[in-house]
C-alpha positions in Angstrom: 22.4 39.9 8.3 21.4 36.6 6.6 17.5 35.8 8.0 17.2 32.2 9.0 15.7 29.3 8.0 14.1 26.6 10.1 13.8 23.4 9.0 12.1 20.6 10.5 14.6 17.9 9.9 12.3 15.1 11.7 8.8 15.6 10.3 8.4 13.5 6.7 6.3 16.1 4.4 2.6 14.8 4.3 2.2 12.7 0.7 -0.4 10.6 1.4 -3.2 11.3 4.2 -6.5 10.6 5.2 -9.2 12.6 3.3 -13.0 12.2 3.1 -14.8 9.8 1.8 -14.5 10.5 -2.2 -11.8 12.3 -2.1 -8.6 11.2 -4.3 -5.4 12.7 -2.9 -2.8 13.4 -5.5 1.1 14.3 -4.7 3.1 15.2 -7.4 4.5 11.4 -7.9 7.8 9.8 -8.6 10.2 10.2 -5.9 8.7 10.3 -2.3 10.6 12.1 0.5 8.9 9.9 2.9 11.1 6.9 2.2 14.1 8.7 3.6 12.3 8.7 7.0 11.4 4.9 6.9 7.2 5.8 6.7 5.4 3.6 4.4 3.2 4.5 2.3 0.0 2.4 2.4 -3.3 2.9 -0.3 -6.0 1.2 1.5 -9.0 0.4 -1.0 -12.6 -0.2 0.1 -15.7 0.6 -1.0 -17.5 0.7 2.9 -16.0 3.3 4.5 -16.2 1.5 8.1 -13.6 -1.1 6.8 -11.7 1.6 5.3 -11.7 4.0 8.5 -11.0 0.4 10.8 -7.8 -0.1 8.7 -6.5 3.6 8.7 -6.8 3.3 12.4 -5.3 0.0 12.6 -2.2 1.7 10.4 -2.2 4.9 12.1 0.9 6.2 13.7 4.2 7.3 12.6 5.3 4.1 10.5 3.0 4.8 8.3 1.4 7.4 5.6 -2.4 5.9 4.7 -4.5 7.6 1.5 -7.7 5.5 0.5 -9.9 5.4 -2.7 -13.3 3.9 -2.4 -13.4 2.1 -6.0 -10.9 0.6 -8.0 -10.9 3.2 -11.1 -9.3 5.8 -8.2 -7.0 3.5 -6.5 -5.5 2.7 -10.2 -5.3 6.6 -10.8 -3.6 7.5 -6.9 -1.4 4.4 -7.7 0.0 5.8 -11.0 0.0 9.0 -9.7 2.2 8.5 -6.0 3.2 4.5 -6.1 2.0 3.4 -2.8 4.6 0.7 -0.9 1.7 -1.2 -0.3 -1.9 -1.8 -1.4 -4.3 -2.7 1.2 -7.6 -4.2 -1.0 -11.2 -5.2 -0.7 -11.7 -8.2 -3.3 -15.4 -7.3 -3.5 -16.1 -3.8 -4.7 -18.9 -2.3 -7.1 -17.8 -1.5 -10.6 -14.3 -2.7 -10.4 -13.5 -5.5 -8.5 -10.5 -6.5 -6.6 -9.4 -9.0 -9.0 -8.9 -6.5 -11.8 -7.2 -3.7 -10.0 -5.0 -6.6 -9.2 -4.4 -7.9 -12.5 -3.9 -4.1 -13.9 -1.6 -3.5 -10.9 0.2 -6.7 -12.3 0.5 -6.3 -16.2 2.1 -2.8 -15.7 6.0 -2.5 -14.9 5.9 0.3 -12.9 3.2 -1.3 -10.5 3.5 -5.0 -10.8 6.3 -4.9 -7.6 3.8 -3.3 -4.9 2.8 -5.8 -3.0 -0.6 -6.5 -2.1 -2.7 -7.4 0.6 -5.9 -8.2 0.1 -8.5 -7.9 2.9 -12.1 -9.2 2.1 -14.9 -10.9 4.0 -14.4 -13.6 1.3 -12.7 -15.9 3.3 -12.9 -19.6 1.3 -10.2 -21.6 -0.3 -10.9 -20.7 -3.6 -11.0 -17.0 -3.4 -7.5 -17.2 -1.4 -5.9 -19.2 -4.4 -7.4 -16.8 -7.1 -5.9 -14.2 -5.1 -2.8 -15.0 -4.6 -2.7 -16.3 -8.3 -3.3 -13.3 -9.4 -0.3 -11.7 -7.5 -1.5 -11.3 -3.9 1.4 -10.5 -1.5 -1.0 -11.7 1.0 -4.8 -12.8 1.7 -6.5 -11.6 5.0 -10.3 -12.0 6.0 -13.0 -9.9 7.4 -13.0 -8.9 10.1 -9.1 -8.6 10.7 -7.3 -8.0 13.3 -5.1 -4.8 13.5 -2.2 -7.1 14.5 -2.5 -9.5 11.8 -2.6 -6.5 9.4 0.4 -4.6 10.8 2.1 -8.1 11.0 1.7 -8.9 7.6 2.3 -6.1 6.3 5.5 -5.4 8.6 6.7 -9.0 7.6 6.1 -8.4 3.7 8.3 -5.0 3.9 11.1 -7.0 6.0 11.4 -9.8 3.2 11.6 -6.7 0.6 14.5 -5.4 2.6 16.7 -8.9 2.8 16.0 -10.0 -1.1 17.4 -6.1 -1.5 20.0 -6.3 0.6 20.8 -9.6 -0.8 21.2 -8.5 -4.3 24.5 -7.2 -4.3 26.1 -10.2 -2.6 24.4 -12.1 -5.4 25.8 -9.8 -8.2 29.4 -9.8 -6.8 29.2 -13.8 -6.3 28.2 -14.1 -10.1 31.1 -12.1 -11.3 
């Protein structure tokens, strides 16, 4: 008699989840099972833990898989560790600010294609065009709404999609 096996076929493996304040979750990196069940995998950085527990919630649900770090020096380590598909960032942190994890995020190939969305109570001109100089998918100010965030995060991951899908058609036309 062979024993069986169940499987759950529906449930994505937990990768990223949310952990206390302090606490860097690691998952083994490279490949993520999650993608095969369309959940995206979202690194929200913050250093006040009331912005970062506002944009969990504002995330939560089955779309998406959220993990935090509360300073720049851990969001760099989780990133290298399990590549989030999106960075969620305060621009105003102690220690590291948000314009370095950006830049780092930017000068390394295997990082400098996560898009970024940076969420900040710095809400003039100026700190919008640094931003998105810099390589800023996206520049959203304190306090945000939970459907801007989803919406411009949502949008950024449909535009991934077409230029993907697009590629092909553009290889075969240049052949």
């Amino acid at each position: 008699m062979v024993p069986s096996v169940k499987t759950q076929v529906n449930a994505p493996p937990p990768i990223f989840a949310p952990a206390p304040p302090g606490t860097a979750i690691l998952s083994p990196g490279g490949f993520s099972p999650l993608e095969r069940y369309g959940v995206k995998r979202v690194l929200v950085v913050d250093d006040e833990e009331s912005i970062r527990m506002l944009i969990e919630a504002a995330l939560e649900g089955p779309d998406f898989s959220v993990c935090h770090a509360d300073n720049g020096r851990d969001a760099l380590g989780l990133v290298r560790t399990a590549p989030p598909d999106v960075v969620v960032l305060d621009w105003v942190m102690p220690g590291m600010q948000g314009t370095d994890v950006l830049r780092e995020l930017r000068a390394q190939p295997a990082t400098r294609d996560i898009p970024v969305v940076v969420v900040t109570a710095m809400c003039q001109e100026r700190n919008r065009e640094e931003a998105v100089a810099a390589g800023a998918a996206a520049y959203l100010s304190n306090p945000v709404s939970p459907r801007e965030l989803l919406r411009t995060i949502n949008s950024d991951f449909q535009e991934r999609e077409l230029r993907a899908s697009d590629l092909p058609a553009h290889t075969a036309a240049a052949k």
